[in-house]
C-alpha positions, 0 to 999 in steps of 0.5 A: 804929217802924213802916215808912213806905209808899212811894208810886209816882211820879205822872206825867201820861201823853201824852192819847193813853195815857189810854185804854191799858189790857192789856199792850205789851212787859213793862210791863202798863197797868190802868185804874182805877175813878177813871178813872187809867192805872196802868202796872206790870211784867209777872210773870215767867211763864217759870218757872211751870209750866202746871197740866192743869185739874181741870174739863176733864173735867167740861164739860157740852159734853164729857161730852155729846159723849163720851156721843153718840159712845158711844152714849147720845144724851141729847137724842133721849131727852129730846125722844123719849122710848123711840121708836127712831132711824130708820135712818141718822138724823142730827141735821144737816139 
């Protein structure tokens, strides 16, 4: 015999929560396509351990700016071309 599905409780929020949506204290608000508030319990995070992001090192921002201060200014050579740097040359005006 198959399970029957329970249904949460509907419940008719104040107007002044109809808009609410994110987190306040341990309960988190969604609100839903249809317009309808749905309030659920906040995940337990304390028990989980925070992963070191496999694409930290592999931003086109921080790769630029390891190559720059190591001395290969991809952008001089892209707008220079093969022309050298004037002494004391910066990129701030």
């Amino acid at each position: 015999m198959a399970k029957r599905r329970r249904k949460a409780p509907r419940i008719e929020l104040h107007p002044m929560f109809l808009w609410i949506r994110g987190k306040m204290g341990k309960i988190v608000y969604r609100l839903t396509r249809n317009g309808n508030v749905s309030a659920y319990p906040a995940p337990d995070m304390s028990r989980v351990k925070a992963k070191k992001s496999k694409r930290s090192k592999g931003r086109p921002y921080d790769m630029a700016l390891a190559d720059y201060h190591h001395g290969n200014d991809m952008l001089w050579i892209k707008l220079y071309g093969d022309q050298e740097k004037p002494e004391g040359w910066t990129w701030e005006p």
